[in-house]
C-alpha positions as CSV (number, residue, x, y, z in Angstrom):
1,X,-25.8,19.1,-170.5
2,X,-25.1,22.0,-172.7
3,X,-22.6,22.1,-176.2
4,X,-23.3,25.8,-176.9
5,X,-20.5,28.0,-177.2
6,X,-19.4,28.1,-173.7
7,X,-18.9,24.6,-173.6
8,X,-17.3,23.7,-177.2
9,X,-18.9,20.2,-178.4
10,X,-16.4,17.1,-179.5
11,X,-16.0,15.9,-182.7
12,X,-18.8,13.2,-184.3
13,X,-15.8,10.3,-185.6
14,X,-16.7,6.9,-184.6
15,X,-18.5,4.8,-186.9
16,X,-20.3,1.2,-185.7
17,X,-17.2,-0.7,-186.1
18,X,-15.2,1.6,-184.5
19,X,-17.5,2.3,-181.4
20,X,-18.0,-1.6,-181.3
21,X,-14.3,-2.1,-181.2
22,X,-14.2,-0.1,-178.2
23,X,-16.9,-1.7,-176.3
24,X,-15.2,-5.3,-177.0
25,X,-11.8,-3.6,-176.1
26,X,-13.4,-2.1,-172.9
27,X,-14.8,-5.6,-171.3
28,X,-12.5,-8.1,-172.5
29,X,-9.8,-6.7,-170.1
30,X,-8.7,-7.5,-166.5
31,X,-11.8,-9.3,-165.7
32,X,-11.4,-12.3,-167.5
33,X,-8.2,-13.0,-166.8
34,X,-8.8,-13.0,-163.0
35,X,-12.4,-12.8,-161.7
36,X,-13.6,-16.4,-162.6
37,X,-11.1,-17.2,-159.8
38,X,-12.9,-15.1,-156.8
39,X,-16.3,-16.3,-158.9
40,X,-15.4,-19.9,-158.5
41,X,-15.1,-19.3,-154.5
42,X,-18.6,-17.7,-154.0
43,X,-20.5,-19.9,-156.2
44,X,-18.9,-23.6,-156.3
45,X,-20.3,-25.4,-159.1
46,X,-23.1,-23.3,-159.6
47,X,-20.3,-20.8,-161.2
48,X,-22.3,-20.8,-165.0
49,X,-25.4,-19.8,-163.1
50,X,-23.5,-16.9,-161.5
51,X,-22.2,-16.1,-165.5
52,X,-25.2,-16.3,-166.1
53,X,-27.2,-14.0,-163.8
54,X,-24.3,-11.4,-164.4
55,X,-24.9,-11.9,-168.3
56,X,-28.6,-11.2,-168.0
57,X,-27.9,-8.1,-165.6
58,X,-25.5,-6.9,-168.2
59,X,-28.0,-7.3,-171.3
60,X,-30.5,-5.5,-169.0
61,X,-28.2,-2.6,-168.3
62,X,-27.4,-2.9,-171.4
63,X,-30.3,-2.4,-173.6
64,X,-31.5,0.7,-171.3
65,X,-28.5,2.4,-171.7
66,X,-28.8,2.1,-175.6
67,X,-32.3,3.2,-175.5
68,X,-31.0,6.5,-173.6
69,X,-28.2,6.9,-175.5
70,X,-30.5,7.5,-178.1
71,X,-32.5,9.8,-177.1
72,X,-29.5,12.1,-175.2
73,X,-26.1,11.2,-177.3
74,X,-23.9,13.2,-174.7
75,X,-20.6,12.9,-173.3
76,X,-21.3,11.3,-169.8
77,X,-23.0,8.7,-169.7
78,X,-26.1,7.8,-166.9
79,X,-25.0,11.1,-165.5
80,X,-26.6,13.1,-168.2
81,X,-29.8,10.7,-168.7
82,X,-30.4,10.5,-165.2
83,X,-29.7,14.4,-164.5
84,X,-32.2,14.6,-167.8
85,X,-34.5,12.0,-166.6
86,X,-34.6,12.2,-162.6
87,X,-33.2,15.2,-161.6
88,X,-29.8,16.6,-160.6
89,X,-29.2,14.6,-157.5
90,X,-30.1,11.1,-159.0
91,X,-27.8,12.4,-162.0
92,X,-24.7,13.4,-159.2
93,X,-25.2,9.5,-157.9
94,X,-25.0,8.1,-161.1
95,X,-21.9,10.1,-162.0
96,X,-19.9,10.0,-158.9
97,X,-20.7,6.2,-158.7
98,X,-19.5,6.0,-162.4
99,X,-15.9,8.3,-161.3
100,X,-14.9,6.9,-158.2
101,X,-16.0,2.9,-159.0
102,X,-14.2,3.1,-162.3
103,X,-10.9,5.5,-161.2
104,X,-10.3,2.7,-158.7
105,X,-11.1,0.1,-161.5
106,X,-8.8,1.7,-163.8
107,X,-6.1,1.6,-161.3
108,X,-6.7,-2.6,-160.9
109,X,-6.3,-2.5,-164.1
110,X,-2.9,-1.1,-164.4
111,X,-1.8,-3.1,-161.7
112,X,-2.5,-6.1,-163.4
113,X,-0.9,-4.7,-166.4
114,X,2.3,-4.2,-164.3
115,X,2.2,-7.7,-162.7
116,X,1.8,-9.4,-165.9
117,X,4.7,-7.2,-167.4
118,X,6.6,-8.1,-164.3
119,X,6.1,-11.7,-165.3
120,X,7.6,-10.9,-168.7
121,X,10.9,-8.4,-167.6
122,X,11.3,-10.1,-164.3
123,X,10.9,-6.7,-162.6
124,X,10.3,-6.5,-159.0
125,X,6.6,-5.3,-157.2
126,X,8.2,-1.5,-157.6
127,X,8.9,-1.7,-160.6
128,X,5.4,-3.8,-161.5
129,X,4.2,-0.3,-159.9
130,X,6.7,1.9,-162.5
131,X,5.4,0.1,-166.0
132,X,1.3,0.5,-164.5
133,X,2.2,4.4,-164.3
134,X,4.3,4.0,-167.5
135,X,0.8,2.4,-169.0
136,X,-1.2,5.3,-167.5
137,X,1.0,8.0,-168.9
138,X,1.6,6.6,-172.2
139,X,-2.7,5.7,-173.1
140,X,-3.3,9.0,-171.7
141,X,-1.1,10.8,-174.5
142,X,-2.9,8.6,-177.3
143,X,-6.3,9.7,-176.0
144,X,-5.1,13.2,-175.5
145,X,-4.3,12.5,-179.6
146,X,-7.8,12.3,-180.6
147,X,-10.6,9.4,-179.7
148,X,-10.1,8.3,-183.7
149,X,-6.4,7.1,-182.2
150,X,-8.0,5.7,-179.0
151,X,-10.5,3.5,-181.5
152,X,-7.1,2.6,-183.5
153,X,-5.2,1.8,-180.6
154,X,-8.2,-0.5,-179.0
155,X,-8.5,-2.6,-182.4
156,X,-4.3,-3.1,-182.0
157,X,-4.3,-4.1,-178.6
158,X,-8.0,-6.2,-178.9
159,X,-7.1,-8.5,-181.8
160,X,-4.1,-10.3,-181.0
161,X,-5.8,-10.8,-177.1
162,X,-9.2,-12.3,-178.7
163,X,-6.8,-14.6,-181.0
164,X,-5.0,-15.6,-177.6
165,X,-8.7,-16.3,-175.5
166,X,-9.9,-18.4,-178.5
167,X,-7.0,-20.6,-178.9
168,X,-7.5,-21.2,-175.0
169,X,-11.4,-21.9,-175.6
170,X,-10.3,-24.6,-178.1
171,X,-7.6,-25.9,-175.8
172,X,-10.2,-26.3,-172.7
173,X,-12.7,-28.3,-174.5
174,X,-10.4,-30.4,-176.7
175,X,-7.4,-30.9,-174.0
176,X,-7.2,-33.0,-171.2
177,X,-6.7,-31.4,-167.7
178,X,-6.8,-33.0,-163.9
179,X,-10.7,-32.6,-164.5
180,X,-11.2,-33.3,-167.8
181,X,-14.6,-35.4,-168.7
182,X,-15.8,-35.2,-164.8
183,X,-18.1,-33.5,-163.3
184,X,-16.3,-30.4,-160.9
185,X,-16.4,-31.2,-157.5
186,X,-15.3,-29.5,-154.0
187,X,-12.8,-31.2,-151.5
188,X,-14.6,-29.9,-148.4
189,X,-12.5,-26.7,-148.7
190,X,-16.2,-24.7,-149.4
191,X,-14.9,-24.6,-153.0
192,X,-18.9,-26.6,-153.8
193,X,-20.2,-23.0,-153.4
194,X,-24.2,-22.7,-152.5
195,X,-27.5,-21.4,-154.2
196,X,-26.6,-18.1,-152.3
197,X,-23.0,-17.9,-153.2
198,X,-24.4,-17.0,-156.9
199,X,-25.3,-14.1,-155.5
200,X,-21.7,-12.3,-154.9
201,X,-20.5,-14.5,-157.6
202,X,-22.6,-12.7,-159.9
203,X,-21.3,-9.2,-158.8
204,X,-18.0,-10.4,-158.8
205,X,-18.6,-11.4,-162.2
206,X,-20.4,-7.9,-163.6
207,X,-16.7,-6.6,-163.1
208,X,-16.0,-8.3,-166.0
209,X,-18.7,-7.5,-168.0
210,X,-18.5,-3.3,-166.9
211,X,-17.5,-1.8,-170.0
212,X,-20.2,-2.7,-172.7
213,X,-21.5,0.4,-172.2
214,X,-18.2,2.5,-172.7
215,X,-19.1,4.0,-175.8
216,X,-22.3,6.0,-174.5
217,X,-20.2,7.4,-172.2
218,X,-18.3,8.7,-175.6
219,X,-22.2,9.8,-177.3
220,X,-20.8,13.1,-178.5
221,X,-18.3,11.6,-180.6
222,X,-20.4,9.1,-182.1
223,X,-21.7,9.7,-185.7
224,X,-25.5,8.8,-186.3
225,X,-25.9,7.7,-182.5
226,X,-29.4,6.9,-182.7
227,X,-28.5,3.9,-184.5
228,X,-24.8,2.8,-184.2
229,X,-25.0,3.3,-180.4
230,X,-27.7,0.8,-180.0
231,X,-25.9,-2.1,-182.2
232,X,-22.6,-1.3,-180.8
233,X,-23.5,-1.4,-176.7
234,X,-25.4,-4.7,-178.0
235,X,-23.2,-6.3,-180.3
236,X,-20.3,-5.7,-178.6
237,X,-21.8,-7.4,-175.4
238,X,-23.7,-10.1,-177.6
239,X,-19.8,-11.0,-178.8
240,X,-18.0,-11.2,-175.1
241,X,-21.1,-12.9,-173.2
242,X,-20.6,-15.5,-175.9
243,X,-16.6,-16.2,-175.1
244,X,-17.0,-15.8,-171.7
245,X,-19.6,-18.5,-171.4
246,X,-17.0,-20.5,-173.2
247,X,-14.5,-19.6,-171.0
248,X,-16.4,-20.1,-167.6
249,X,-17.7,-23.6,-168.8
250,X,-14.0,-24.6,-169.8
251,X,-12.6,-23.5,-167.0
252,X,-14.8,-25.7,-164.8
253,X,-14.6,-28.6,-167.2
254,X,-10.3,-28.5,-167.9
255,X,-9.3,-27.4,-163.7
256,X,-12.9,-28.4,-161.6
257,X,-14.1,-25.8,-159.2
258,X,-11.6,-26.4,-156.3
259,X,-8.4,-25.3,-158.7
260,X,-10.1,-22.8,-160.5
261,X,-11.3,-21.1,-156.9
262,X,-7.5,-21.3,-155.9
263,X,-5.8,-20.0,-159.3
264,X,-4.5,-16.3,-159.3
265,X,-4.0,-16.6,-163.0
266,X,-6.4,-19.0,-163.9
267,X,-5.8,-19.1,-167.9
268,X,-1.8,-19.4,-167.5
269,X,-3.1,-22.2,-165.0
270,X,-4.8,-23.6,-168.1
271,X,-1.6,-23.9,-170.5
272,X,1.0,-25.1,-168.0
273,X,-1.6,-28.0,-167.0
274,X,-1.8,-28.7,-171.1
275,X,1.7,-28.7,-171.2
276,X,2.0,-25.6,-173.0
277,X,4.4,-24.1,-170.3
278,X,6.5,-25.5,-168.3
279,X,7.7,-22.5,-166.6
280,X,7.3,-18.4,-166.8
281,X,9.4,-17.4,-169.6
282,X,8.3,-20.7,-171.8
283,X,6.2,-19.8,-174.9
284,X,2.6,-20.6,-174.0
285,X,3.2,-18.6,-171.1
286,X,4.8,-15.6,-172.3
287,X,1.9,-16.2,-174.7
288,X,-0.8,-15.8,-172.4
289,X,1.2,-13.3,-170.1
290,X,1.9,-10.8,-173.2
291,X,-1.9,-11.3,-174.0
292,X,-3.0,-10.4,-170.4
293,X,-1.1,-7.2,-170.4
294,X,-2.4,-6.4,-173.7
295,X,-6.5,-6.9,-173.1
296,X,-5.3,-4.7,-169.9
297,X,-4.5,-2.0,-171.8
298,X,-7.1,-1.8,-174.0
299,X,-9.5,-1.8,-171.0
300,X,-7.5,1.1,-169.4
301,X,-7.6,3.0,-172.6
302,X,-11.1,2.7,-173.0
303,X,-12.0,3.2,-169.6
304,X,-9.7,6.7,-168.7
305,X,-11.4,7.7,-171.8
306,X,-14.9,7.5,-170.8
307,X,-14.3,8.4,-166.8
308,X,-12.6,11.8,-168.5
309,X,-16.0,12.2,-170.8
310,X,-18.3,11.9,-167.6
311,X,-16.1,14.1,-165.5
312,X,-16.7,16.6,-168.5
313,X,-20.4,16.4,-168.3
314,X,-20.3,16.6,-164.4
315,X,-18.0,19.6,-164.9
316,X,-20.4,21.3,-167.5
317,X,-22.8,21.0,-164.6
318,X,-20.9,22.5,-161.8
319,X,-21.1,19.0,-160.2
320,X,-17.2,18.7,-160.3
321,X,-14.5,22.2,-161.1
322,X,-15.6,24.0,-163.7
323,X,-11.7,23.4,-165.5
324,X,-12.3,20.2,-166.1
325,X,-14.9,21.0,-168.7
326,X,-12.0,22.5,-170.6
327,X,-11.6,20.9,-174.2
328,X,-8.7,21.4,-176.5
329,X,-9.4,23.5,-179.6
330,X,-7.0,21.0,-181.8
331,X,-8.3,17.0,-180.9
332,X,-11.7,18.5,-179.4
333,X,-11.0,16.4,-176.3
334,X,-11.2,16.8,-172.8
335,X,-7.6,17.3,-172.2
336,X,-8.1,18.5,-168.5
337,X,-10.6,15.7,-167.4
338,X,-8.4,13.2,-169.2
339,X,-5.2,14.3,-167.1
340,X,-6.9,15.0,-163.7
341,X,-8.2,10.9,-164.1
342,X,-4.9,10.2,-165.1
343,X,-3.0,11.8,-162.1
344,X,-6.2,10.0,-159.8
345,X,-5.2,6.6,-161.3
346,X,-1.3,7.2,-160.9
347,X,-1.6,7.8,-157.1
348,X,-4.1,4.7,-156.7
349,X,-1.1,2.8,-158.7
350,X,1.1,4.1,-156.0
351,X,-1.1,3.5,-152.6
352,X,-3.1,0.4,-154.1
353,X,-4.2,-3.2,-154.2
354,X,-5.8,-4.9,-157.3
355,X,-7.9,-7.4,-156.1
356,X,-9.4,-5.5,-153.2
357,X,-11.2,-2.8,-155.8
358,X,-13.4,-5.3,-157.7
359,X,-15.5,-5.2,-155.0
360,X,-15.6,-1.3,-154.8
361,X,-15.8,-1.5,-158.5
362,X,-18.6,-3.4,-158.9
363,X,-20.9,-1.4,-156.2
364,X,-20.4,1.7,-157.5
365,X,-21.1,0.7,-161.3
366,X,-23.9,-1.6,-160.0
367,X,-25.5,2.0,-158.6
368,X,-24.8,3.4,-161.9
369,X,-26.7,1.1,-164.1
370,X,-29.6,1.0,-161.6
371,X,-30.2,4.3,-162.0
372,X,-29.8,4.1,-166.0
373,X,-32.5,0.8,-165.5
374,X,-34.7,3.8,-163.5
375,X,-34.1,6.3,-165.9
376,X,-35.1,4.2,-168.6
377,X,-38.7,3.3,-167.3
378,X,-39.3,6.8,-167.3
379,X,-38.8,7.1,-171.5
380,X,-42.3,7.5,-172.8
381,X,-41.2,6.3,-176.9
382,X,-39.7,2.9,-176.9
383,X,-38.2,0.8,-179.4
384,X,-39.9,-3.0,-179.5
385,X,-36.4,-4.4,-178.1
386,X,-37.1,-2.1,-175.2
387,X,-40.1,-2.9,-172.9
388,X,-40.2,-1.8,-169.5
389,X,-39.9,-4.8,-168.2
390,X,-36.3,-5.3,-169.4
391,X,-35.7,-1.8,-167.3
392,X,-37.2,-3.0,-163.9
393,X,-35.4,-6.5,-164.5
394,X,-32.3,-4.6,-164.9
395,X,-33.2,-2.2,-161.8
396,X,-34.0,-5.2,-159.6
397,X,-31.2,-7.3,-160.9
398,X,-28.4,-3.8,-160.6
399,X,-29.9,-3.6,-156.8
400,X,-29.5,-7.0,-155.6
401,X,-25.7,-7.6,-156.9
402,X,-24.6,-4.7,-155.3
403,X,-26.2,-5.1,-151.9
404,X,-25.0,-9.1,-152.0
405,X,-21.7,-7.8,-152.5
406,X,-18.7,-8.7,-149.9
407,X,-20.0,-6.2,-146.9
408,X,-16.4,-4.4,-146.9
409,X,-17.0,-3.2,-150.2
410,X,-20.6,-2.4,-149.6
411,X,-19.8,-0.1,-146.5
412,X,-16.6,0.9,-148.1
413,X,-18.5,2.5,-151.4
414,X,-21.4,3.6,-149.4
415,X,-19.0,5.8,-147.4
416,X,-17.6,7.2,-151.1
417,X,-21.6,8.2,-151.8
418,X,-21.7,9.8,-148.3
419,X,-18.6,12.2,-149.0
420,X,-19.7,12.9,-152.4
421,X,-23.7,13.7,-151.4
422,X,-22.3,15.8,-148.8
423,X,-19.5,17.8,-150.9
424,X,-22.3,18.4,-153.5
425,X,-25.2,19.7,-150.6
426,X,-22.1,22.5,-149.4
427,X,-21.1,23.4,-153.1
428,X,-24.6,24.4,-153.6
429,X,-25.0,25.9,-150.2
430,X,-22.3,28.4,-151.1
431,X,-23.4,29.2,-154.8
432,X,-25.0,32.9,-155.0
């Protein structure tokens, strides 16, 4: 992954606090505000083991990608350790995986930024669709500003939405909902869940959690990367697996299993049961509404940034247009990466659904981090809080989730691999 002269290097300006902002900012988005919902369906009441299997994939993936960060502090991700590591076609997987997975993620994401913002104007499901591209274009101009605004940007949009999910952790285990103080329980809808259910719950759940790793995606940008990347990939996950275990075991506690499975909008589900909202333009909701658009957009602006950074790398390689390696001379970013993403994104808007991506989503990053687990195991100098064994746990764990995914989105993404593999095998048929 070359930075010589013909491909111009980015600027070293994220510190630790910055680079953990945008990890936080990156996970704590669209996920938690609707996949405990699909979770709850899989897994029943076994829902915290299904947090928790996700969690401990997560910390796996996790801890390998800060050990490669490391060692290669690139723009791009698993596609430049595993292209380093494995070889170029294990490093096209990972990087095509990491692209198409997280283009159609960033689209859900902007969607659900337009439906909540619907919820505030009262704007129809077109013009839900006009404020997602609005969103798109506008966090594309602040990242085309510089990733120092992106960082500034993420710690705007991430504080007032953490403020928002810890009032709603103290509401859900000092309030009194329909389920309050007993155990969660199905109604013989299949809302009880089963031991296999954790399974797909887990996935389901890892699309939450996709995100702690956002910032080695953004290595050349980060100053002293051997050590704030580490402590920012980990602490920033340390912080969210700690509120979303809150949230998961007050969600089952406040609504019980069968209304959580049911809930579209499970934390606005959560105030109007406490009383806190009567209707949709009362203030706990437009509370929890403004909130959900705002966690949204930090996700979205964290994640266009580092699919555009990956989409460099893969560029600098020849694995996608050479253009898109282009980086501007004044923000050293990568300005045509950043709007190619951007345009991507838009049409998805356009053409798209949000909850039928999380699926997709998740398959494609759980390839992603496998291959970051297998890449990792192949690292002959290892920090103590590295064994192997976390990297085959997190290749094992990576593997599983993705294959006990819903089938659709299995077939569906492994048809995405196919067309990528096979673009890849021509381009380098017809190279001299």
């Amino acid at each position: 992954m070359s930075t010589s002269p013909g491909h111009p290097a980015l600027a070293r300006r994220l510190g630790s606090l910055d680079a953990t902002v945008i990890g936080v900012g990156s996970m704590v988005g669209a996920g938690v505000f609707v996949a405990f919902a699909p979770a709850a369906g899989f897994a029943g009441r076994w829902l915290p083991l299904a947090l928790l299997l996700a969690a401990v994939v997560a910390w796996c993936n996790a801890t390998s990608t800060a050990q490669l960060a490391a060692v290669h502090p690139a723009s791009g991700g698993t596609y430049v350790y595993a292209n380093r590591q494995l070889g170029p076609w294990p490093g096209f997987v990972a990087g095509w995986g990491f692209v198409t997975g997280k283009t159609a993620s960033a689209a859900a994401m902007a969607l659900t930024f337009g439906l909540y913002a619907a919820e505030l104007t009262g704007a129809d499901d077109a013009g839900a669709r006009l404020l997602a591209v609005a969103a798109v274009l506008g966090l594309t101009a602040v990242n085309l500003g510089g990733v120092t605004r992106t960082a500034r940007l993420t710690k705007l949009l991430v504080a007032p939405v953490l403020v928002v999910l810890l009032a709603v952790v103290v509401l859900l285990f000092s309030g009194t909902g329909p389920t309050a103080g007993r155990a969660p329980a199905g109604d013989g809808r299949g809302w009880d869940g089963t031991g296999w259910g954790v399974l797909p719950a887990a996935g389901t759940l890892f699309f939450a959690f996709a995100g702690y790793a956002r910032v080695a995606t953004m290595g050349e940008e980060v100053r002293d990367p051997a050590r704030t990347i580490p402590r920012a990939v980990l602490g920033a996950l340390a912080f969210t697996l700690l509120l979303y275990g809150l949230l998961g075991l007050g969600l089952l506690r406040f609504l019980g299993v069968d209304r959580l499975a049911v809930s579209a909008a499970p934390l606005l589900t959560v105030v109007r049961e406490a009383g806190w909202a009567a209707g949709p333009t009362t203030a706990g909701a437009v509370v929890v509404t403004a909130a959900a658009a705002l966690a949204t957009l930090g996700a979205l602006l964290a994640l266009v940034a580092g699919i555009s950074r990956t989409a460099l790398a893969m560029a600098r390689e020849r694995d996608l247009p050479g253009p898109l390696g282009a980086v501007s001379q004044r923000h050293r970013v990568p300005w045509a990466a950043e709007l190619a993403v951007a345009g991507l994104v838009v049409v998805l808007v356009l053409v798209g659904d949000v909850r039928t991506v999380i699926g997709f989503s998740s398959f494609g990053v759980l390839v992603y981090y496998a291959l970051a687990n297998l890449s990792a195991l192949t690292l002959r100098q290892r920090p103590g809080w590295a064994p192997r064994a976390v990297n085959a746990l997190g290749l094992a764990g990576c593997l599983v989730l993705a294959f006990t995914l819903p089938w659709q989105s299995v077939l569906t993404m492994l048809g995405v691999f196919a067309v990528g593999l096979a673009g890849r095998a021509l381009a380098l048929s017809r190279r001299p």
